[in-house]
C-alpha positions in Angstrom: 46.5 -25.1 4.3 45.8 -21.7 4.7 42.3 -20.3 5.6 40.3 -17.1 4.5 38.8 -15.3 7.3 35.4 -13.5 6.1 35.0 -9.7 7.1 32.5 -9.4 9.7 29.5 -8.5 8.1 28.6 -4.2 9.1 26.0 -4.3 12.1 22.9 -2.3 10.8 22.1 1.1 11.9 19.2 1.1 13.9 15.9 2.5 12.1 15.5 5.6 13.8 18.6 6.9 12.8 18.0 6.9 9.0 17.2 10.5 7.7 14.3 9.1 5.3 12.9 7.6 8.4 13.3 10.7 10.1 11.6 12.5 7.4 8.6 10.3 7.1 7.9 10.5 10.7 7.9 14.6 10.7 5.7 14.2 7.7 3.4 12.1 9.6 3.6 14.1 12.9 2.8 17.4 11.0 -0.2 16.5 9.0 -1.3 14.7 12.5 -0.4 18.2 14.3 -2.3 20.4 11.4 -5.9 19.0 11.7 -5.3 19.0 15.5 -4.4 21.8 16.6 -3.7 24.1 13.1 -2.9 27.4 15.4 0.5 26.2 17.0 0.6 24.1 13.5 1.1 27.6 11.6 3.0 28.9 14.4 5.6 26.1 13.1 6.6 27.6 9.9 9.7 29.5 11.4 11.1 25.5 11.5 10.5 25.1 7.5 11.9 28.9 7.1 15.1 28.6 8.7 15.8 25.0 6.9 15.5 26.6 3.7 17.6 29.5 4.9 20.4 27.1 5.8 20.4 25.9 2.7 19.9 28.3 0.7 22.9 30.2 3.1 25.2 27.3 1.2 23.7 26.6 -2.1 25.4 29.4 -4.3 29.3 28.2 -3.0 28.9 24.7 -3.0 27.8 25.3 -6.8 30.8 27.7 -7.7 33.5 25.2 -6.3 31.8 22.0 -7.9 31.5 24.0 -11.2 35.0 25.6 -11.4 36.6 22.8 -9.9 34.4 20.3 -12.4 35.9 22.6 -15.8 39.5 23.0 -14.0 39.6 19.4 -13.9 38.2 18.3 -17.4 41.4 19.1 -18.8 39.7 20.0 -22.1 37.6 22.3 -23.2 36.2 21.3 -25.9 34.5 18.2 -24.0 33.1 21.3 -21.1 31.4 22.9 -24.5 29.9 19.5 -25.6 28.3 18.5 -22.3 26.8 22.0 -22.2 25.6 21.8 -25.7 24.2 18.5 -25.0 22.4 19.6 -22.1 20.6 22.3 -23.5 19.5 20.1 -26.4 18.1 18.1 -23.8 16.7 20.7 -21.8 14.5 21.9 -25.0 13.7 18.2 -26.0 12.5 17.6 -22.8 10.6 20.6 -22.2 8.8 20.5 -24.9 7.2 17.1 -24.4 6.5 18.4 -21.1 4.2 21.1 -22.6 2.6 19.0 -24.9 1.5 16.4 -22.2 -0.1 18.5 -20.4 -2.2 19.9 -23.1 -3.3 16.4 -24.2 -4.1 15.9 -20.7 -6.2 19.0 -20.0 -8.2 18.1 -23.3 -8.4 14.6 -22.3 -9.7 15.0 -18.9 -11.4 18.5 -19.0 -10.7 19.3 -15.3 -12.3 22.8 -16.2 -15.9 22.0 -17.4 -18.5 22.9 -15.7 -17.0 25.3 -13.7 -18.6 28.1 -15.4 -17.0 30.1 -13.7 -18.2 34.4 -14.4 -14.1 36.0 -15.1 -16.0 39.4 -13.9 -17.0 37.8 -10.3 -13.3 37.0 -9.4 -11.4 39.0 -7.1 -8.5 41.0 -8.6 -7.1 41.8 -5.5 -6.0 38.1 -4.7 -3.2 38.6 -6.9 -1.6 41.5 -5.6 0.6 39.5 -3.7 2.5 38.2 -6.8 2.6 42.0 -8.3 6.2 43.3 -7.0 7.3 40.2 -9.0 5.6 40.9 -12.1 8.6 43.0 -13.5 10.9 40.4 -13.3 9.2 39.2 -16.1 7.4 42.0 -18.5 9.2 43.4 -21.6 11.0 40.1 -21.3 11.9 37.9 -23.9 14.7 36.0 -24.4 16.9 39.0 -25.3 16.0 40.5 -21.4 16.5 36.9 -20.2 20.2 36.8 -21.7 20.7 39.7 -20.3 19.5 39.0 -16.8 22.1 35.7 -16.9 24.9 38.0 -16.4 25.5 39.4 -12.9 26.2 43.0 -11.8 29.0 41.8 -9.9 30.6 38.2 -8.9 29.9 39.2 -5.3 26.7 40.0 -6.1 25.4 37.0 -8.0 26.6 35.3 -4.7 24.6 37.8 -2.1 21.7 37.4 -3.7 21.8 33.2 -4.3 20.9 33.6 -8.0 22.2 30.2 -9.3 22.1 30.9 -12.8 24.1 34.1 -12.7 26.8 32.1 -10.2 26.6 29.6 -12.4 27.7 32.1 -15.5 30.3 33.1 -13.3 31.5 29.7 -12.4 31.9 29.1 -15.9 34.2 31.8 -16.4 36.4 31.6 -13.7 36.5 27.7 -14.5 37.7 28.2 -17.9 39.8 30.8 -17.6 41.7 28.9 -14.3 41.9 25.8 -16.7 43.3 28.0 -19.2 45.9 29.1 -16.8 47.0 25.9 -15.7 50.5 24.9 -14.8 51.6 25.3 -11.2 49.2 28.6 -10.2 46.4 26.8 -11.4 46.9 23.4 -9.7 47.3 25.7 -7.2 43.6 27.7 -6.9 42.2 23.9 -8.1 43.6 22.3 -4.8 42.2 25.2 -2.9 38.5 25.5 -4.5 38.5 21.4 -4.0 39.8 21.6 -0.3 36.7 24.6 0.0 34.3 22.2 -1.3 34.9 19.8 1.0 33.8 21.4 3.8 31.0 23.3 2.2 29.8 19.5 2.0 30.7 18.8 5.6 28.7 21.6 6.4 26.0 20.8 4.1 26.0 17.3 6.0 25.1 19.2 9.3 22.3 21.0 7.9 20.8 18.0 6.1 20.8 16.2 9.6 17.7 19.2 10.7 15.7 18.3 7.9 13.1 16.3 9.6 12.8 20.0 12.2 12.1 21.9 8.5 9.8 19.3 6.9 7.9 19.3 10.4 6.8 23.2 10.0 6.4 23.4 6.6 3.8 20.5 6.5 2.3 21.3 9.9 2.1 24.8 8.7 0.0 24.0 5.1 -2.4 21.7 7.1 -3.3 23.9 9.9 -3.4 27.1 7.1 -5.3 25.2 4.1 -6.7 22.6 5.5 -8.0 19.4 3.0 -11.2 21.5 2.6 -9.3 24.2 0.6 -9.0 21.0 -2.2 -12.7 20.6 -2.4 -13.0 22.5 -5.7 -10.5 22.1 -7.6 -9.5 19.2 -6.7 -9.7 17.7 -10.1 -6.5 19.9 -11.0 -5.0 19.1 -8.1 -5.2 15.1 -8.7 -4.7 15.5 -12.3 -1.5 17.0 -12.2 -0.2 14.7 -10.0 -1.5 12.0 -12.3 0.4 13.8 -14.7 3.6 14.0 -13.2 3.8 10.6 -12.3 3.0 9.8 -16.0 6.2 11.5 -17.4 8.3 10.3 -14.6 7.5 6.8 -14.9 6.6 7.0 -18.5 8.6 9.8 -20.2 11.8 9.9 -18.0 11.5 6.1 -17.2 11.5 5.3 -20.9 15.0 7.9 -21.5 16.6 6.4 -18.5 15.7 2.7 -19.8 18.1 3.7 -23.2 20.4 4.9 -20.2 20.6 1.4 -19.0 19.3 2.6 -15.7 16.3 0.9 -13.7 13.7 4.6 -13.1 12.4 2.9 -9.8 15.5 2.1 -8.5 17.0 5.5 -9.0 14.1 7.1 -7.0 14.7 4.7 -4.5 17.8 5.8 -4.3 17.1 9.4 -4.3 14.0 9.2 -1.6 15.1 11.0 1.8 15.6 14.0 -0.8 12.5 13.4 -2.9 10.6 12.9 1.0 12.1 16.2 1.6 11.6 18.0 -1.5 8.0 16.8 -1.5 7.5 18.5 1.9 9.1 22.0 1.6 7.7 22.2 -2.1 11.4 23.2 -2.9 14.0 21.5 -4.8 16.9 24.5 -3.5 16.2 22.4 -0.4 18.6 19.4 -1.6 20.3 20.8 -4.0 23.8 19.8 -2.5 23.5 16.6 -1.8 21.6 15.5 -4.7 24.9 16.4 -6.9 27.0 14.8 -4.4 25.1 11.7 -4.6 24.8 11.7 -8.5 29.1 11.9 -7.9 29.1 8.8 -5.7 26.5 7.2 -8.0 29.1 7.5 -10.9 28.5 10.0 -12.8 31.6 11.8 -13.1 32.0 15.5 -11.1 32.2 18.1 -14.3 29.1 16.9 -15.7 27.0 16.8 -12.4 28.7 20.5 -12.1 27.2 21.8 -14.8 24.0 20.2 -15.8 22.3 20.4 -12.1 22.4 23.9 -11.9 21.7 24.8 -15.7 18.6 22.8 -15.3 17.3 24.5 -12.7 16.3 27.6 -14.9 16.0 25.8 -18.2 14.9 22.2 -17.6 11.7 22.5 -15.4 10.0 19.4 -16.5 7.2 19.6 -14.0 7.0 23.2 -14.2 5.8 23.1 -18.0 3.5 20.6 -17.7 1.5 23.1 -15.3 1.8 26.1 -17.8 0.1 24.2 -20.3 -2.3 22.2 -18.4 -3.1 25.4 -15.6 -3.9 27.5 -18.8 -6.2 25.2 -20.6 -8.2 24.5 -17.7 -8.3 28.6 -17.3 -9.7 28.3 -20.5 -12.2 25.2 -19.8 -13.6 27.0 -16.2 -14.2 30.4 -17.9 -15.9 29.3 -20.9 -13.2 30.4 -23.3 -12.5 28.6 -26.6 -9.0 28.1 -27.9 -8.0 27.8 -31.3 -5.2 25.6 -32.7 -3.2 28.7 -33.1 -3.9 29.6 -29.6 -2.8 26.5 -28.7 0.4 27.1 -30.5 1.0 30.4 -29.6 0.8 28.8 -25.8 3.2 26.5 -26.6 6.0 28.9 -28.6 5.5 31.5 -25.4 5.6 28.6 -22.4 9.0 27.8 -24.4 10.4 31.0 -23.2 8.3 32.1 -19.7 9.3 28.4 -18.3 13.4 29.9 -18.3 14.3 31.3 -15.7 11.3 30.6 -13.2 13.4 29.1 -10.3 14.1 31.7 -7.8 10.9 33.9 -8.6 8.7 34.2 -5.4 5.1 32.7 -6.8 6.9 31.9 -10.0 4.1 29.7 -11.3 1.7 32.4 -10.8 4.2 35.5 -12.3 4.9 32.9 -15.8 1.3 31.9 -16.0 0.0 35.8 -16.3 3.1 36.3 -18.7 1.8 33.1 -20.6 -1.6 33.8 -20.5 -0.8 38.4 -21.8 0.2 36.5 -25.0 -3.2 34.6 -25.6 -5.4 37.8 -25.0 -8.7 35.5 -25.3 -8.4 33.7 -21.8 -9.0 36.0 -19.1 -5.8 36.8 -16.7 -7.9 37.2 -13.9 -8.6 33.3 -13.8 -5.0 33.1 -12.0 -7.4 33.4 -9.0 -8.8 29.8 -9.5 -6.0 28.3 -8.9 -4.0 30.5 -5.8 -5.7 28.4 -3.5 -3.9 25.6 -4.1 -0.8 26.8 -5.6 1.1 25.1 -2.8 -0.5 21.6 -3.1 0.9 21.7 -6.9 3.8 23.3 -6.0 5.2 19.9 -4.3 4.8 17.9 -7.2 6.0 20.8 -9.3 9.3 20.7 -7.2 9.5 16.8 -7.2 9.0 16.6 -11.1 11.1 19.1 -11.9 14.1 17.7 -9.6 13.6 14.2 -10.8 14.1 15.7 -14.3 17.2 17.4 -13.2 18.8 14.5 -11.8 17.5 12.2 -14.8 18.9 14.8 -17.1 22.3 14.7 -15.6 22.8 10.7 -16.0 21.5 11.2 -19.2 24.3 13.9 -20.5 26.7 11.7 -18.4 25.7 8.4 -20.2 25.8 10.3 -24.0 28.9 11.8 -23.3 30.5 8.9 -21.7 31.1 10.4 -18.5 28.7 7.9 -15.9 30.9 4.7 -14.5 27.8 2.0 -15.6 28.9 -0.4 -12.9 29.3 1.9 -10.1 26.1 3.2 -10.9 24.4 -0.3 -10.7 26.2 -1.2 -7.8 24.7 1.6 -5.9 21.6 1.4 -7.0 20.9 -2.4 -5.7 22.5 -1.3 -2.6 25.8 -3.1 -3.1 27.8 0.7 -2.1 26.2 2.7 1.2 26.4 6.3 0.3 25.6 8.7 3.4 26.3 12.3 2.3 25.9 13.5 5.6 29.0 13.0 6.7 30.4 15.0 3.8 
């Protein structure tokens, strides 16, 4: 009679070495490090700018090799077109419900009235900041948009970490090496897979510092803004977070219930890079990992390759609900009445303005003067009411519109086919570790 011996069960890691852990406590120690002393605090910021530096040093490669290898690999075409199609009818879908709840919020909760607020006693020079990056958005349109999409050079698109115009690239070298196929293109394949392993080692390393970079930018926000700098408009503030939450439990919750996926359990699974997100107020900050762990979750590599980047210019969930909502309330604090057809025309123009916005320094700001130049009865100059906390709502902004991203992605996956439904449930109960810091 033979006898089964049972695998000794894996020891657990010790707490401390868990990077959510890790995250939390930096969170903790910077708030705690910001009221007390908020001089050094600021001083801290250099952490939070060279995190995001290392990643953003990274970001534009790792999404060329998963991209071209992703299309190489596909093996057809045709299915690459779909998924893209697919997306983009999503995207719209998506970003358009996004609008419309934050109008029905604004009118719902009227964070705006009683402001009262005199457009001629604002200060004009509080947004001079924001004014080197107006261009990048006047006599735009969706014909300048195009445009911009394409790069000056491959080389360039790389330089300057523009993710949409590597991603244009990626496309095209993707297609054209499947295209080519045979031995020369098994060839490059192997190579750009073999490269994109070790970006993701190297992306590994860099994740491991997070806790250093969500230490100075929270330290830094605290000692700078203090809570005071919430006192009056802190009715925005709370409402849009009300309001992200809404369409991420609600909205997305609901799409990733027709999915077959659990919404709770896929945050859980994504927290150390919601934690993270949440602290730097940018989503570029975990951008690599966040496709590699949508790949080990089961959703298979080409879609994850092209939907996660795409959606960073054209599906900003979170980043819509603002427009809409930041423009009423404009409206509401200054007195100014809207009419159903300024209401529309905010909608039609947010449609367009929201494209692109990832990558523009104070992008919220830049898109909401381009918004509000097409509705000439709210005054522009009531961007000043809402600089002060710009980076309060920016962390949601960046949580929502990652969430979206990643919801997005197992959506396409699960339409098209392309997301392993077991895998992905053995994961998320925690029946599969997946670590992708070590690559």
């Amino acid at each position: 009679m033979s006898t089964i011996a049972a695998a000794p069960a894996a020891e657990p890691k010790p707490l401390y070495t868990s990077l959510f852990v890790q995250v939390l406590a930096a969170l903790i120690l910077g708030i705690l490090l910001g009221v007390a002393v908020p001089d050094f605090a600021i001083s801290l910021k250099i952490l939070s700018d060279a995190f995001l530096k290392l990643i953003s040093m990274i970001v534009a490669p790792i999404v060329f090799c998963v991209v071209v290898h992703g299309i190489a690999s596909a093996g057809d075409l045709k299915k690459v077109g779909r998924v893209g199609v697919k997306a983009l009818v999503y995207f719209e879908v998506m970003t358009t419900v996004a609008l419309v709840v934050g109008l029905i919020l604004a009118y719902t909760f009227g964070p705006g009235h009683g402001m009262n607020i005199d457009p001629s006693t604002l200060d004009a020079k509080a947004l001079n900041t924001y004014a080197d990056n107006a261009h990048k958005l006047q006599g735009g349109g969706i014909g300048s948009f195009l445009l911009n999409v394409i790069p000056s050079t491959s080389f360039d698109a790389l330089s300057r970490n523009d993710v949409l115009q590597v991603l244009f690239f990626a496309v095209l070298f993707g297609v054209g090496l499947a295209l080519v196929g045979g031995e020369k293109g098994k060839l490059v394949t192997s190579i750009i897979d073999a490269a994109s392993t070790v970006l993701f080692r190297v992306m590994g390393l860099i994740v491991r510092v997070a806790p250093l970079g969500v230490l100075g930018a929270v330290a830094y926000t605290v000692g700078k803004y203090g809570v005071g700098s919430l006192k009056q408009l802190v009715s925005l503030v709370a409402l849009f977070y009300v309001s992200v939450g809404i369409f991420v439990l609600g909205v997305l919750g609901g799409v990733m219930a027709l999915a077959g996926i659990n919404i709770l359990k896929f945050l859980a699974y994504l927290r150390e890079e919601l934690t993270i997100v949440l602290a730097t107020a940018s989503s570029d900050a975990v951008l690599p990992q966040i496709m590699k762990k949508l790949e080990r979750m089961g959703v298979k590599d080409s879609v994850v390759g092209l939907v996660i980047p795409t959606g960073y210019s054209f599906n900003l969930d979170a980043f819509s609900i603002y427009l809409t909502l930041a423009v009423v309330f404009i409206a509401q604090a200054t007195n100014t009445p809207l009419s159903f057809g300024d209401l529309l025309l905010v909608l039609g123009v947010s449609l367009i303005t929201s494209k692109g916005a990832h990558g523009v320094p104070g992008s919220a700001i830049v898109i909401l003067a381009a918004t509000l130049n097409a509705v000439p009865s709210i005054p522009a100059i009531g961007l000043v009411l809402v600089l002060s906390v710009d980076w309060f709502i920016g962390m949601a902004r960046a949580l929502g519109n990652l969430t979206g991203n990643c919801v997005a992605t197992v959506v396409v996956a699960a339409w098209e086919g392309d997301l392993d439904r077991a895998k992905a449930a053995k994961v998320l109960d925690g029946g599969e570790l997946v670590d992708v810091t070590a690559g």
